[in-house]
PDB file of N, CA, C and O in Angstrom:
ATOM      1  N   UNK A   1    -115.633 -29.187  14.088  1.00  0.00           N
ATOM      2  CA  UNK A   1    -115.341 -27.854  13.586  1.00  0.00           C
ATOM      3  C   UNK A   1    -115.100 -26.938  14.787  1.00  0.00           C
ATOM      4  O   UNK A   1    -115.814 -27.006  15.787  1.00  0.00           O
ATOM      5  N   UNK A   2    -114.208 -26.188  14.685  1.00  0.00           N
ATOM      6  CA  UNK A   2    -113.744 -25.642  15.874  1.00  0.00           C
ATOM      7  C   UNK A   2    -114.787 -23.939  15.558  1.00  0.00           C
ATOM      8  O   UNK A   2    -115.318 -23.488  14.543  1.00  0.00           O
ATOM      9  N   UNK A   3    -114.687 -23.448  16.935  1.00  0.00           N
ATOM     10  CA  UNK A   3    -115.193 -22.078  16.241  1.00  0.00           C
ATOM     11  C   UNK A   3    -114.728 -21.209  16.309  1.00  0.00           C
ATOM     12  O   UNK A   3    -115.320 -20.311  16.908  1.00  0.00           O
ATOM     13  N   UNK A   4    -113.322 -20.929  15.709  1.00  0.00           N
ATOM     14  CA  UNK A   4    -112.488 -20.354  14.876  1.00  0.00           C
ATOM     15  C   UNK A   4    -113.420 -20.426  13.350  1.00  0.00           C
ATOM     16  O   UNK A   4    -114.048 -19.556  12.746  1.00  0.00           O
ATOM     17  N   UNK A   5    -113.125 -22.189  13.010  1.00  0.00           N
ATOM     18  CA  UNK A   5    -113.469 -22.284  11.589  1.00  0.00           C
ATOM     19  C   UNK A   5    -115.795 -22.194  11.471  1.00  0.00           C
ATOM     20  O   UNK A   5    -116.611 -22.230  10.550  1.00  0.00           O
ATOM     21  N   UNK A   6    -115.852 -22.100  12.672  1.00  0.00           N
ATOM     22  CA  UNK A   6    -117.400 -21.766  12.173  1.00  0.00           C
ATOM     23  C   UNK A   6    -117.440 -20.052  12.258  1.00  0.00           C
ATOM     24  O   UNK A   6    -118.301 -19.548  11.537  1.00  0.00           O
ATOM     25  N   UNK A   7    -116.844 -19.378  12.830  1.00  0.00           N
ATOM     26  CA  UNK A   7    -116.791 -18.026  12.572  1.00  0.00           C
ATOM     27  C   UNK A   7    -116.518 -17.720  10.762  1.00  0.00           C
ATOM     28  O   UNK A   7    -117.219 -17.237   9.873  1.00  0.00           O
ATOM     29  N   UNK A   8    -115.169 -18.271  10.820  1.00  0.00           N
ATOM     30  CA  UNK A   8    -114.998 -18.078   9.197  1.00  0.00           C
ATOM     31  C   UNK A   8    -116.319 -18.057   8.325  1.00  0.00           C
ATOM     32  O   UNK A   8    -116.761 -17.292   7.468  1.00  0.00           O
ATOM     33  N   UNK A   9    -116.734 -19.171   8.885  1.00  0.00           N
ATOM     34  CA  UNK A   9    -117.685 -20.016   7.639  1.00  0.00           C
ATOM     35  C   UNK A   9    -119.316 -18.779   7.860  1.00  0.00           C
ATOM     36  O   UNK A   9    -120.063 -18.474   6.930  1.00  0.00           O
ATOM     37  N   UNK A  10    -119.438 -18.387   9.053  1.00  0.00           N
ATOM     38  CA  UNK A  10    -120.530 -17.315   8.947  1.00  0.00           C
ATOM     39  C   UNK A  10    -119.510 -16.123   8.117  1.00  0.00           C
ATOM     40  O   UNK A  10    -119.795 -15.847   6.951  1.00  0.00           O
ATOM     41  N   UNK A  11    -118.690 -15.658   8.582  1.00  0.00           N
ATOM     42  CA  UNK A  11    -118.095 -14.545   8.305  1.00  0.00           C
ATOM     43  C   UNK A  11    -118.286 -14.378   7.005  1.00  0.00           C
ATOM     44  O   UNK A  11    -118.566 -13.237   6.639  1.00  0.00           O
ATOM     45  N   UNK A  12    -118.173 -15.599   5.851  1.00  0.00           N
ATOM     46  CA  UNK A  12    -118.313 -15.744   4.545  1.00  0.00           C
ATOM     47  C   UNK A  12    -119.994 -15.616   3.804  1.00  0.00           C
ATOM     48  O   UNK A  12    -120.315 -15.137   2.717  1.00  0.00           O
ATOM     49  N   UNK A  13    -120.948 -16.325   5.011  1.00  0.00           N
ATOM     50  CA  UNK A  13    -121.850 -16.344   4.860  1.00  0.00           C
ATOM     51  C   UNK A  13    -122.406 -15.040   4.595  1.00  0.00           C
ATOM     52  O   UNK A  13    -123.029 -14.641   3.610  1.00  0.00           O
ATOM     53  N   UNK A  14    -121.929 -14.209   6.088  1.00  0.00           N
ATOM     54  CA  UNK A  14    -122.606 -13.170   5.781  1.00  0.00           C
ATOM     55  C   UNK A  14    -122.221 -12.013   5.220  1.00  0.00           C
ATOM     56  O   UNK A  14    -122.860 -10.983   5.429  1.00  0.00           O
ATOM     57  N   UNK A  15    -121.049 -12.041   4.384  1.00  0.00           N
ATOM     58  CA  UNK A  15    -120.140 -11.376   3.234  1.00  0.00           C
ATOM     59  C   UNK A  15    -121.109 -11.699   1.747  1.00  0.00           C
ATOM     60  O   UNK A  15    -121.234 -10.790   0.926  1.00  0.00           O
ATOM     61  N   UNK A  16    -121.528 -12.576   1.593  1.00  0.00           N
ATOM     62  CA  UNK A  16    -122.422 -12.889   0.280  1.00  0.00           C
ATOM     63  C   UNK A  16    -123.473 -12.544   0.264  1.00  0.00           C
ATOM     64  O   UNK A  16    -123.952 -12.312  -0.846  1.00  0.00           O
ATOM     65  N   UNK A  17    -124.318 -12.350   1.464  1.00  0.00           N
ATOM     66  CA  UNK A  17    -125.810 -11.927   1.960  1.00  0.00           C
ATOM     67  C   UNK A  17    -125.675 -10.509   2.126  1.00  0.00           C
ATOM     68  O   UNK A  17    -126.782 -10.008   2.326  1.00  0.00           O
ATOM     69  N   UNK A  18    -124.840  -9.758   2.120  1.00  0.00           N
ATOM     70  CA  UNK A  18    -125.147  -8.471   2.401  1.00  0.00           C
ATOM     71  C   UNK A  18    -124.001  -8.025   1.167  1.00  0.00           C
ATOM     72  O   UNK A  18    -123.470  -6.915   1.208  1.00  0.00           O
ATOM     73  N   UNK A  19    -123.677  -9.060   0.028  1.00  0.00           N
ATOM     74  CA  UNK A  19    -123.050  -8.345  -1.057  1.00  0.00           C
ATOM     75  C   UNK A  19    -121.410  -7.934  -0.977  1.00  0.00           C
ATOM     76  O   UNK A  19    -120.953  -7.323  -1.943  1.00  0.00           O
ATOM     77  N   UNK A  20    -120.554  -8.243   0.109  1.00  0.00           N
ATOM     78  CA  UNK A  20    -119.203  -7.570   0.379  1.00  0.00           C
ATOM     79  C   UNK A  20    -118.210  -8.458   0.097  1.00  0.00           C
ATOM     80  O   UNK A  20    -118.637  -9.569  -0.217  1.00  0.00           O
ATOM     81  N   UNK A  21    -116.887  -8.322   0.107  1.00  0.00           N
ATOM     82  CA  UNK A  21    -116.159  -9.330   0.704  1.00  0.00           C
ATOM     83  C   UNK A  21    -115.450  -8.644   1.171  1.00  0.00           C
ATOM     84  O   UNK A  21    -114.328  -9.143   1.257  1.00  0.00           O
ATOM     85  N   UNK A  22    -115.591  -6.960   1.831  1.00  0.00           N
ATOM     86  CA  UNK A  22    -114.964  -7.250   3.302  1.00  0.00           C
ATOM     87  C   UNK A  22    -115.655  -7.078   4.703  1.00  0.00           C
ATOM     88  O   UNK A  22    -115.511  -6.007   5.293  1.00  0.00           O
ATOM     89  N   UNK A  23    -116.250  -7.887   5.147  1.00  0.00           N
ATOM     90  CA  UNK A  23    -116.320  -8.032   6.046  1.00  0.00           C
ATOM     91  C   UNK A  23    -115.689  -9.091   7.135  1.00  0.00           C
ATOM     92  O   UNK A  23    -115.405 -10.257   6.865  1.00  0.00           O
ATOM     93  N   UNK A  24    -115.534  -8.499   8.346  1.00  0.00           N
ATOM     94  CA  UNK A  24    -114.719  -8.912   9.722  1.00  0.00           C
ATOM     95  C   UNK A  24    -115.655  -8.878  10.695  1.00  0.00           C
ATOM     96  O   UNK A  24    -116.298  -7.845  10.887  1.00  0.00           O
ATOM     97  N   UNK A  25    -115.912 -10.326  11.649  1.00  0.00           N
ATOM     98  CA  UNK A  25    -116.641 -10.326  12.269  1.00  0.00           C
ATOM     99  C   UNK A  25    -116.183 -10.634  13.550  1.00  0.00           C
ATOM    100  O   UNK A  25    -115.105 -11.166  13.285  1.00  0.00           O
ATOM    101  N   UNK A  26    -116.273 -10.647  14.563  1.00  0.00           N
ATOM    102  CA  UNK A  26    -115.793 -11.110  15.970  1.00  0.00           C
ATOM    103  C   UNK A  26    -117.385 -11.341  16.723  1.00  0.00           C
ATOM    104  O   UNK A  26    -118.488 -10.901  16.397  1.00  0.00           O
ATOM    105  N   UNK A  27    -116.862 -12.419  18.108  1.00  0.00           N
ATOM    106  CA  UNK A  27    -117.895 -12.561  18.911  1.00  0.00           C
ATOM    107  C   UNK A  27    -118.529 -11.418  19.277  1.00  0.00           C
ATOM    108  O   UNK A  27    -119.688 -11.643  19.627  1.00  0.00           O
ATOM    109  N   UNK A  28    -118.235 -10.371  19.324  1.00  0.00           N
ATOM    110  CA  UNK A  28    -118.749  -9.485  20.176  1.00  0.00           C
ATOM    111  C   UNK A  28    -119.305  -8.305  19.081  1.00  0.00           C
ATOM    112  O   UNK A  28    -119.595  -7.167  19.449  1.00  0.00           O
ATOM    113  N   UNK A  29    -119.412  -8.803  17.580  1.00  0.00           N
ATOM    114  CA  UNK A  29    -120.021  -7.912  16.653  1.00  0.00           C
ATOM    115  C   UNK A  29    -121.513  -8.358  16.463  1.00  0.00           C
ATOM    116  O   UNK A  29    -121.988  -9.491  16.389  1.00  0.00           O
ATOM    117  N   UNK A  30    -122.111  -7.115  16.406  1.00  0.00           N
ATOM    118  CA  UNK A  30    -123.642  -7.336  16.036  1.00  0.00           C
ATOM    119  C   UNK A  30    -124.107  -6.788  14.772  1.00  0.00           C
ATOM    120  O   UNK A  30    -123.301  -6.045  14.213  1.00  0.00           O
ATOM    121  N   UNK A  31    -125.013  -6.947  14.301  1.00  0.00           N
ATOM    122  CA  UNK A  31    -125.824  -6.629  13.270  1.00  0.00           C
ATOM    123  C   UNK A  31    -125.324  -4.961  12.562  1.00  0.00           C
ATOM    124  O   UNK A  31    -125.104  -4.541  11.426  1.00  0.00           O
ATOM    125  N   UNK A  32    -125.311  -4.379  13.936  1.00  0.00           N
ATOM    126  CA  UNK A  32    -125.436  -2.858  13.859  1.00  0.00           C
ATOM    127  C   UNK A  32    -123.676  -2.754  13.020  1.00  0.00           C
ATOM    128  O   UNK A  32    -123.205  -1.850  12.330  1.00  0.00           O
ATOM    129  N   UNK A  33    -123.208  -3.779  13.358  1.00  0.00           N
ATOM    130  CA  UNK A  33    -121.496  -3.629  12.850  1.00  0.00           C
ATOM    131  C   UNK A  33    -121.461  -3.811  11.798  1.00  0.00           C
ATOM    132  O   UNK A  33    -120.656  -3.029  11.292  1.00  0.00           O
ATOM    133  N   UNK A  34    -121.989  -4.575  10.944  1.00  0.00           N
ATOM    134  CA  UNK A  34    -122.138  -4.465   9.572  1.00  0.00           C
ATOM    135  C   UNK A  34    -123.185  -4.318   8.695  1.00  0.00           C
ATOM    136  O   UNK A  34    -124.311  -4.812   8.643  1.00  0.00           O
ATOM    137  N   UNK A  35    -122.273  -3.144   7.679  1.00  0.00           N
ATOM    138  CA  UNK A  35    -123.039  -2.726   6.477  1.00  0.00           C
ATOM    139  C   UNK A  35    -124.418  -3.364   5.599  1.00  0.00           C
ATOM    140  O   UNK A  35    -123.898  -3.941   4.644  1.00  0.00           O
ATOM    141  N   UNK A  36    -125.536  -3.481   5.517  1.00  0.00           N
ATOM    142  CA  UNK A  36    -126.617  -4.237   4.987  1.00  0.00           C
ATOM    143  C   UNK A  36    -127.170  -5.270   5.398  1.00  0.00           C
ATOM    144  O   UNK A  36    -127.955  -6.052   4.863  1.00  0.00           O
ATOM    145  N   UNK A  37    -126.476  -5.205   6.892  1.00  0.00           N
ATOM    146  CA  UNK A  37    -127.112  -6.419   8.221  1.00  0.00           C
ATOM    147  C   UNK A  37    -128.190  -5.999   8.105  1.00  0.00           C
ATOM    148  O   UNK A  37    -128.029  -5.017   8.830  1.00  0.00           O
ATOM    149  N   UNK A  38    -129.449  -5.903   7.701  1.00  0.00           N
ATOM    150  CA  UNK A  38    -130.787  -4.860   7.953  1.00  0.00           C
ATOM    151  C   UNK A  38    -131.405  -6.739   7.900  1.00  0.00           C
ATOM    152  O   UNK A  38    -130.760  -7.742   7.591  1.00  0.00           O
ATOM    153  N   UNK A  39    -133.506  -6.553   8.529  1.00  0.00           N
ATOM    154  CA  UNK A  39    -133.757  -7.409   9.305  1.00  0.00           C
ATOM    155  C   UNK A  39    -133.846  -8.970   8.070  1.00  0.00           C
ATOM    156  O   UNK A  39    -133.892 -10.171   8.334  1.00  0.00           O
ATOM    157  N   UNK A  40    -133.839  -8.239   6.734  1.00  0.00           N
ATOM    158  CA  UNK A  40    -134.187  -9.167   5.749  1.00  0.00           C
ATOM    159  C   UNK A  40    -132.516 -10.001   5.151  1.00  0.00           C
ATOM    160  O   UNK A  40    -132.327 -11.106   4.643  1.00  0.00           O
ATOM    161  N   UNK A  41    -131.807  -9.176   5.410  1.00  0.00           N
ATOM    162  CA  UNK A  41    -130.287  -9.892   5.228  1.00  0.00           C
ATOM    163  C   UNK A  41    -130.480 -10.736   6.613  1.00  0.00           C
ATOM    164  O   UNK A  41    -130.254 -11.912   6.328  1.00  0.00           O
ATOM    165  N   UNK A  42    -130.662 -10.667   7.383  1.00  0.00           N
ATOM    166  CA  UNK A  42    -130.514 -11.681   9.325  1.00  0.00           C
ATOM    167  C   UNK A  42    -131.343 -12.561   8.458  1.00  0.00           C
ATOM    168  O   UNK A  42    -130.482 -13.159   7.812  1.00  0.00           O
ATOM    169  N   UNK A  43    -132.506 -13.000   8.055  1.00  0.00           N
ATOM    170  CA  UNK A  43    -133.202 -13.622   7.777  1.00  0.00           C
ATOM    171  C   UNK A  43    -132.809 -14.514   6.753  1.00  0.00           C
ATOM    172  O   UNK A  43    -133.137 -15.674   7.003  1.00  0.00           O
ATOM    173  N   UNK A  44    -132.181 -14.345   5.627  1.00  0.00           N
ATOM    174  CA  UNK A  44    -131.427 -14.514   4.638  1.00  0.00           C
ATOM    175  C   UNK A  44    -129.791 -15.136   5.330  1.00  0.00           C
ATOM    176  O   UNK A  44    -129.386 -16.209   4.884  1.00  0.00           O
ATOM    177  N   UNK A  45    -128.968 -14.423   6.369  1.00  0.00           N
ATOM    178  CA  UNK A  45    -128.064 -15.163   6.871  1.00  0.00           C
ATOM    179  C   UNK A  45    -128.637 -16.185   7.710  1.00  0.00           C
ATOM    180  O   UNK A  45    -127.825 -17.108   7.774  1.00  0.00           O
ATOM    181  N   UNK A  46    -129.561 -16.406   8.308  1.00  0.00           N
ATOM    182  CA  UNK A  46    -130.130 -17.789   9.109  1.00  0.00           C
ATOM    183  C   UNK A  46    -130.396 -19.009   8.463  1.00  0.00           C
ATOM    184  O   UNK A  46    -130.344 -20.146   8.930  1.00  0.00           O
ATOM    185  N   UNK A  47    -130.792 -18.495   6.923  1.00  0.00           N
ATOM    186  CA  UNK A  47    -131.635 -19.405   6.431  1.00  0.00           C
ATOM    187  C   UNK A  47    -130.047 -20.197   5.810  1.00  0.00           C
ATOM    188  O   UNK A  47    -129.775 -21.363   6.098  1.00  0.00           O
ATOM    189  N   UNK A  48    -129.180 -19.361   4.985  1.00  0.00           N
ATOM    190  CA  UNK A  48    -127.971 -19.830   4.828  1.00  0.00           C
ATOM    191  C   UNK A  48    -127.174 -20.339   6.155  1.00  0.00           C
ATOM    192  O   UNK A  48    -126.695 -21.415   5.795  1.00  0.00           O
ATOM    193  N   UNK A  49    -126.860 -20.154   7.257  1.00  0.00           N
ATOM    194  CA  UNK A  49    -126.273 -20.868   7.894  1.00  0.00           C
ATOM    195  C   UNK A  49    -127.370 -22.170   8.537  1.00  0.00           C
ATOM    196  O   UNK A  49    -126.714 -23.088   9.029  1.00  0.00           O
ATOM    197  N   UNK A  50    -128.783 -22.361   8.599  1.00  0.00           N
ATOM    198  CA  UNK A  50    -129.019 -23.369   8.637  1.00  0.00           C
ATOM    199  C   UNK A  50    -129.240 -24.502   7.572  1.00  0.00           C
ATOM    200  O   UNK A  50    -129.783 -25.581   7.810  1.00  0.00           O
ATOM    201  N   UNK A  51    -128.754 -24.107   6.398  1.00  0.00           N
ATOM    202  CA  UNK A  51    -128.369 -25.005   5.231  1.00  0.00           C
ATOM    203  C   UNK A  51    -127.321 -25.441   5.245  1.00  0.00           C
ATOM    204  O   UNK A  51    -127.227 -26.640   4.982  1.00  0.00           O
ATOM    205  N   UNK A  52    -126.156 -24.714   5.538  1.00  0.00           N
ATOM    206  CA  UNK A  52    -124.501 -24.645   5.696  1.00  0.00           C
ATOM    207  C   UNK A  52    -124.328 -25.754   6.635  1.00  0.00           C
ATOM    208  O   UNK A  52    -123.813 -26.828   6.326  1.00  0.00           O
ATOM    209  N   UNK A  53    -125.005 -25.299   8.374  1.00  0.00           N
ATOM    210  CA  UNK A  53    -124.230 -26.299   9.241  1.00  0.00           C
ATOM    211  C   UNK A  53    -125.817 -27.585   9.094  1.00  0.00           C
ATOM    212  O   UNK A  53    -125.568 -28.557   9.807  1.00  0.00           O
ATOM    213  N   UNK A  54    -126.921 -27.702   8.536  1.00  0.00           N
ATOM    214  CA  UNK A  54    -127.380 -28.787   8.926  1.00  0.00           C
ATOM    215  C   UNK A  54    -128.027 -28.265   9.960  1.00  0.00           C
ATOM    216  O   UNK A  54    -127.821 -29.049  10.887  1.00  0.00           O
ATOM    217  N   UNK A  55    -128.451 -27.707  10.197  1.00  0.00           N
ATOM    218  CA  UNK A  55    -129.568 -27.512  11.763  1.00  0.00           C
ATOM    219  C   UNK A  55    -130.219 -26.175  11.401  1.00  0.00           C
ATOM    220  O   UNK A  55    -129.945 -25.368  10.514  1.00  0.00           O
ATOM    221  N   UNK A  56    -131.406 -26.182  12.596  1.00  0.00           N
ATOM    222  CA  UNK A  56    -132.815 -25.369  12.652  1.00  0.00           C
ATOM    223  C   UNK A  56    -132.346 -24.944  13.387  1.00  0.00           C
ATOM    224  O   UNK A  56    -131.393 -25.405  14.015  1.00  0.00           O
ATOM    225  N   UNK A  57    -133.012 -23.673  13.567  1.00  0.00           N
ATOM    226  CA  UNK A  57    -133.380 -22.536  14.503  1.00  0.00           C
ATOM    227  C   UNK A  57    -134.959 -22.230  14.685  1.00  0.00           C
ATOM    228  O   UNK A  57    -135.656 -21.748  13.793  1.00  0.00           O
ATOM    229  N   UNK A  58    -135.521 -22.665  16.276  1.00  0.00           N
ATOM    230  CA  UNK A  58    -137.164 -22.254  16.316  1.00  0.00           C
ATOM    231  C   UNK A  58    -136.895 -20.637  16.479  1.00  0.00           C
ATOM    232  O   UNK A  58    -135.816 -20.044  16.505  1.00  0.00           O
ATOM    233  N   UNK A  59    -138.225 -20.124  16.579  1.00  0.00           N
ATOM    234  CA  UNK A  59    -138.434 -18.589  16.585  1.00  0.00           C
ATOM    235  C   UNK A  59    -137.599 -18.169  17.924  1.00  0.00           C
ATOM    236  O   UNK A  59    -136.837 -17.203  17.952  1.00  0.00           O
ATOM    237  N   UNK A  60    -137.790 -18.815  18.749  1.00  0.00           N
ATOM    238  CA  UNK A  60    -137.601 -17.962  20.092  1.00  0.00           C
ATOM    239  C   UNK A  60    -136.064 -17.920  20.011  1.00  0.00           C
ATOM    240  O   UNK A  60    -135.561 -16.814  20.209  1.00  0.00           O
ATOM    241  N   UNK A  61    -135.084 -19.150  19.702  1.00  0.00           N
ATOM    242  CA  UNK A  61    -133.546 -18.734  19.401  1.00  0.00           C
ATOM    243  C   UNK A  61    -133.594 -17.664  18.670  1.00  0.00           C
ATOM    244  O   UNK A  61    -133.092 -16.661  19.179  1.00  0.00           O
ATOM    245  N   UNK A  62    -134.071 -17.562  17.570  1.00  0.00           N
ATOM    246  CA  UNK A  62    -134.026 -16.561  16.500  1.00  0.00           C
ATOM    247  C   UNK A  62    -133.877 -15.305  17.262  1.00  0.00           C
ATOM    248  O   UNK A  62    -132.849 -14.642  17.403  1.00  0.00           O
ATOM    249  N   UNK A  63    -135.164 -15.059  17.776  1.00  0.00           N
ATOM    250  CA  UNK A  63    -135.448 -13.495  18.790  1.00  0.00           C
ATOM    251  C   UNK A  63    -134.093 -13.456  19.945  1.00  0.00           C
ATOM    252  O   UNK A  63    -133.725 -12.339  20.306  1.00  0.00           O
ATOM    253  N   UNK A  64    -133.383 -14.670  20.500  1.00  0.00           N
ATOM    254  CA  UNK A  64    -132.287 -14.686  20.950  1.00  0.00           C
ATOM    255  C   UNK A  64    -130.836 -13.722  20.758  1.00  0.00           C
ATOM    256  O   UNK A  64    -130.185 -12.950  21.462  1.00  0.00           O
ATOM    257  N   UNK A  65    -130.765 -14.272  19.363  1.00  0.00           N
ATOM    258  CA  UNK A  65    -129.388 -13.975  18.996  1.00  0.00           C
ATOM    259  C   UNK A  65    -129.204 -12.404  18.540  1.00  0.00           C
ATOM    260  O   UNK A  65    -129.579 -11.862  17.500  1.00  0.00           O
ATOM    261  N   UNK A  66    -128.615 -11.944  19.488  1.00  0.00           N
ATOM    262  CA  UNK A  66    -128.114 -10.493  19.716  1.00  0.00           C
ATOM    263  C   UNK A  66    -126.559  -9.878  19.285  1.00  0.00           C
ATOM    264  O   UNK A  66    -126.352  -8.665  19.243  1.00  0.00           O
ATOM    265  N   UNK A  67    -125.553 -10.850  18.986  1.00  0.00           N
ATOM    266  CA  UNK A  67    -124.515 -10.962  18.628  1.00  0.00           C
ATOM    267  C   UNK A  67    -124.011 -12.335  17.863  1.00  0.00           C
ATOM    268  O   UNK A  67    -124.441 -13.476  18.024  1.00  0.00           O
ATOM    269  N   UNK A  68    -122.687 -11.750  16.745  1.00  0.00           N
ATOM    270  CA  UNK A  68    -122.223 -13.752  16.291  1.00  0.00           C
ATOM    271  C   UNK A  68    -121.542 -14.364  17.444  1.00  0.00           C
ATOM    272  O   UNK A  68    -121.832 -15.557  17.532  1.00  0.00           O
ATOM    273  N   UNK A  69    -121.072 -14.125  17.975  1.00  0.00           N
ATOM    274  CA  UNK A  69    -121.171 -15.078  19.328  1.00  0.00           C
ATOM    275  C   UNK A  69    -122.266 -15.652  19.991  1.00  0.00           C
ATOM    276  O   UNK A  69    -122.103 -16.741  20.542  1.00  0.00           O
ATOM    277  N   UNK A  70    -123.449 -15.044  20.028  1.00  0.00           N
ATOM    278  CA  UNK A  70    -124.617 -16.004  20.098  1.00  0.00           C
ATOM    279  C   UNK A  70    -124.847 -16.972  19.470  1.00  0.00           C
ATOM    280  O   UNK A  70    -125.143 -18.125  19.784  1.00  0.00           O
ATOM    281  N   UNK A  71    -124.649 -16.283  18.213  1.00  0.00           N
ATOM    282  CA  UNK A  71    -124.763 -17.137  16.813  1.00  0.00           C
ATOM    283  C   UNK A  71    -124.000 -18.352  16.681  1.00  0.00           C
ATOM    284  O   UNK A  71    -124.319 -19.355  16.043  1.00  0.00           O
ATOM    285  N   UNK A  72    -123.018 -18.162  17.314  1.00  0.00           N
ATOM    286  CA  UNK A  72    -121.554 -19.442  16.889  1.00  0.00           C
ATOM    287  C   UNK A  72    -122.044 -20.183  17.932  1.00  0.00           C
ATOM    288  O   UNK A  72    -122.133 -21.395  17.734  1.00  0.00           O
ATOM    289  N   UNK A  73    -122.464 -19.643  19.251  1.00  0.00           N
ATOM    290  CA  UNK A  73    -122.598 -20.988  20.277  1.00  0.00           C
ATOM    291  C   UNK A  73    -123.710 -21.228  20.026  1.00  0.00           C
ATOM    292  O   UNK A  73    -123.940 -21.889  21.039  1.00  0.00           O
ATOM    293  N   UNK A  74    -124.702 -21.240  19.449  1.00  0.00           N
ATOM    294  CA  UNK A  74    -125.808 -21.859  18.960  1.00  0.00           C
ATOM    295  C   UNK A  74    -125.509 -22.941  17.873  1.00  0.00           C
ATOM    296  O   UNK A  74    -125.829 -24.128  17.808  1.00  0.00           O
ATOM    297  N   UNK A  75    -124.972 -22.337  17.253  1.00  0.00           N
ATOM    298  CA  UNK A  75    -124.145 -23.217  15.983  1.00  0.00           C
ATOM    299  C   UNK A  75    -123.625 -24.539  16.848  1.00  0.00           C
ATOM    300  O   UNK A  75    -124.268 -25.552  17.123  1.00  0.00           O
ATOM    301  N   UNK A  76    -122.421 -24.244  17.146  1.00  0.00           N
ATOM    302  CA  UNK A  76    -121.872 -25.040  17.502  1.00  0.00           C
ATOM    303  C   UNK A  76    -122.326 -26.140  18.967  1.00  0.00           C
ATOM    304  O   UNK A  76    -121.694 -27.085  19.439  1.00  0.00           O
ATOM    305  N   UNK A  77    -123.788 -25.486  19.428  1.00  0.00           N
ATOM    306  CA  UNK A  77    -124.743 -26.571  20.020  1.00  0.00           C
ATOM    307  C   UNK A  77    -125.131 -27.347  19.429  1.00  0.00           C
ATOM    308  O   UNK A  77    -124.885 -28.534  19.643  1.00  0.00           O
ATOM    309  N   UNK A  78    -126.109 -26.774  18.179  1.00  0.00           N
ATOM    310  CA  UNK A  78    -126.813 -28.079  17.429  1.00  0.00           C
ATOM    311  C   UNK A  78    -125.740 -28.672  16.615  1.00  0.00           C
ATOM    312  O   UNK A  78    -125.607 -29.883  16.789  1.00  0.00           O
ATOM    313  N   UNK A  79    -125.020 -28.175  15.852  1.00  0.00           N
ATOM    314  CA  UNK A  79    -124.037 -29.268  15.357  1.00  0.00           C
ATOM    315  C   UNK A  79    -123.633 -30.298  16.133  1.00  0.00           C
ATOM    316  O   UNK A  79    -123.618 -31.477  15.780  1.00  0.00           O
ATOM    317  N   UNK A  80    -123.227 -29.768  17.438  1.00  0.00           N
ATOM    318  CA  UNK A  80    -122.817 -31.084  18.464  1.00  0.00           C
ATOM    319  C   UNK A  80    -123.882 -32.030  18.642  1.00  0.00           C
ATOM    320  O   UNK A  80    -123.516 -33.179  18.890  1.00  0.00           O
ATOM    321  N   UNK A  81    -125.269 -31.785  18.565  1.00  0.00           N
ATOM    322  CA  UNK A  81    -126.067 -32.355  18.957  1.00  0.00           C
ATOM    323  C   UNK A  81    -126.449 -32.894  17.966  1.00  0.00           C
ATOM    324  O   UNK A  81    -126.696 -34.074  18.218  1.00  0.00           O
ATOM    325  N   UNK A  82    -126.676 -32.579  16.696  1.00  0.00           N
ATOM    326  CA  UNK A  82    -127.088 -33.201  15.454  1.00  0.00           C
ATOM    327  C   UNK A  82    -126.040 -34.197  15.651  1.00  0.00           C
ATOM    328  O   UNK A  82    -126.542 -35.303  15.852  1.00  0.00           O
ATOM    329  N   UNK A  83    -124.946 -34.203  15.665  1.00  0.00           N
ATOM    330  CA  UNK A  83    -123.768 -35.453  15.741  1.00  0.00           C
ATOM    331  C   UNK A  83    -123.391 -36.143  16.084  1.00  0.00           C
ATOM    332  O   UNK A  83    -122.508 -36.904  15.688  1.00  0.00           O
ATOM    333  N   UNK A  84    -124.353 -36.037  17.527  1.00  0.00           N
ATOM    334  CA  UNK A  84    -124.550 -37.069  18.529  1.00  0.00           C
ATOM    335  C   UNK A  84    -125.740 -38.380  18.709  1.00  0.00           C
ATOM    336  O   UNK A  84    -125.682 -39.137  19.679  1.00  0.00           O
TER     337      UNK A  84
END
């Protein structure tokens, strides 16, 4: 999965978790960029994208991710690694 198509696939994620379908996300968008990102939707998008791609997140990634570009190269770590 390239991450083009894992952006999509959060982008969607977190369009259903915070109720929209428009939202637009880029690497360099954070929480603060979209509407009903508040700390219980993040919690709610984690739990859905670690159902989605197949992989965990411990606490301390969690406290990590500051942007979806964090998010996607995290993603797209453990996926690689789950696959390996």
């Amino acid at each position: 999965m390239t991450k083009a198509e894992i952006l999509k696939t959060v982008e969607t994620i977190v369009g259903e978790v915070v109720d929209t379908d428009d939202v637009s996300l880029t690497p360099e968008s954070t929480a603060e960029d979209v509407p009903g990102w508040d700390s219980a939707a993040h919690v709610n998008i984690l739990i859905a994208v670690e159902a989605k791609f197949g992989i965990r997140f411990d606490a301390s990634e969690i406290s990590e991710i500051s942007s979806v570009g964090m998010l996607l190269d995290m993603i797209e770590s453990k996926a690689a690694t789950r696959a390996a």
